[in-house]
C-alpha positions as CSV (number, residue, x, y, z in Angstrom):
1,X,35.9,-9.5,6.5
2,X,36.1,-13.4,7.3
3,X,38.2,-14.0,10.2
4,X,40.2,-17.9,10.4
5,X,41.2,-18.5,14.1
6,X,43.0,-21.8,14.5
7,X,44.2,-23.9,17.9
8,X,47.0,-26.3,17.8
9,X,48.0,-28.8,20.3
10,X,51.6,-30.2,19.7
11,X,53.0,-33.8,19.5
12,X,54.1,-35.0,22.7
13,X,57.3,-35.1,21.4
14,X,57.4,-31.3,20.4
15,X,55.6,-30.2,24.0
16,X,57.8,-27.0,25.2
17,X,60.0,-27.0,21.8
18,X,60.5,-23.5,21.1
19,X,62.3,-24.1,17.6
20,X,59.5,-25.9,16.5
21,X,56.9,-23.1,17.4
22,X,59.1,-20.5,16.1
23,X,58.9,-21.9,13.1
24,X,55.7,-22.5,13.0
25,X,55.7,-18.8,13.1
26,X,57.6,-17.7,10.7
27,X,56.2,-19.7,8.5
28,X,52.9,-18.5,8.4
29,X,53.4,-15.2,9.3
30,X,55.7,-15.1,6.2
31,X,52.6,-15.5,4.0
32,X,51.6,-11.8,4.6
33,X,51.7,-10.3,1.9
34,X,51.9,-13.1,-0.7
35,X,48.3,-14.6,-1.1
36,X,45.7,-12.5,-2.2
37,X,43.1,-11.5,-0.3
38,X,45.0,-12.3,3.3
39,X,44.7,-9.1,5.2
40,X,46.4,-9.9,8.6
41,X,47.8,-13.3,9.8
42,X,49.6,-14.0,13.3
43,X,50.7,-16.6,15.5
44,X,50.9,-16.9,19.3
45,X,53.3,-19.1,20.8
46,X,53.7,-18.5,24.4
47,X,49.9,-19.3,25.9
48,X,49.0,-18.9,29.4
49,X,49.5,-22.0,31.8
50,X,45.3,-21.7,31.8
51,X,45.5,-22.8,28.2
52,X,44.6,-26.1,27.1
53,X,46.5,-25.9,23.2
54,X,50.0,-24.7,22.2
55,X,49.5,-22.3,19.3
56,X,47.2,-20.1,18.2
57,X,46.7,-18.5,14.3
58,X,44.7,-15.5,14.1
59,X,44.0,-14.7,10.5
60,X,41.7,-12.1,8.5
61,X,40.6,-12.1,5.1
62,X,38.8,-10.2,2.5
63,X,35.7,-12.3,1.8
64,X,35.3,-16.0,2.4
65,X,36.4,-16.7,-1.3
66,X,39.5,-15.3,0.0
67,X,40.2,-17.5,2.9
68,X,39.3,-20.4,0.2
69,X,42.0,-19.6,-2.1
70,X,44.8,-19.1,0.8
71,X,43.5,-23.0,2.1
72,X,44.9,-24.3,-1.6
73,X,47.7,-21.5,-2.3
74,X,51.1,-23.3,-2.8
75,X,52.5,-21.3,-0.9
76,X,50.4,-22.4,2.3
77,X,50.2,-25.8,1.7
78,X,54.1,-26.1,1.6
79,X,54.0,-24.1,5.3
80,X,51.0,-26.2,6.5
81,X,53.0,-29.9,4.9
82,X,56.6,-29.4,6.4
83,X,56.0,-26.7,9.4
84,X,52.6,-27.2,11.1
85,X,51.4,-30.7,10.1
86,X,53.9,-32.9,11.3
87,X,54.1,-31.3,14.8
88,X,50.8,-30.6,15.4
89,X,48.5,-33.4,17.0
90,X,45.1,-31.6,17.2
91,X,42.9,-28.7,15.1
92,X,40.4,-26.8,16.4
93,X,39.2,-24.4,13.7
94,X,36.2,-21.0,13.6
95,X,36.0,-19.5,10.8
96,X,33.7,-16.2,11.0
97,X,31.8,-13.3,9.1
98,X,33.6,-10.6,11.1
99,X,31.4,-7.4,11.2
């Protein structure tokens, strides 16, 4: 299993917008189910103050040819081009063998 674990910071702008993290949400948790090889995906919104990002994705796939074909799906690159992208001001990204 290959797990993809991603940190977001948000635009200024979008700091404390709970419409725009909610969709965020939805919008990638919605892809359960619809790209092959995507066991489990989830999004965390509400950080602790400790925390130096705004979102979280926690993702796990089959094999790392999985996690490949989800990065070009359509699917996830219309969620990723109108939901994430144009809020988001930072990526941090670890993707892992999970054992």
């Amino acid at each position: 299993m290959v797990k993809h674990i991603i940190l977001w910071t948000l635009k200024e702008e979008y700091k404390g917008d709970a419409k725009i993290k909610a969709g965020i949400k939805e919008g990638l948790e919605g892809l359960k189910g619809r790209i092959p090889g995507l066991i489990d995906i989830k999004v965390n919104t509400e950080p602790l103050p400790s925390s130096n990002c705004d979102l979280m994705l926690d993702s796990s796939f089959v094999d790392e040819a999985s996690l490949k074909g989800y990065s070009v799906h359509p699917e996830h690159v219309e969620v990723a081009n109108t939901k994430v992208r144009p809020f988001t001001a930072s990526r941090v990204c670890m993707d892992y063998e999970a054992m």
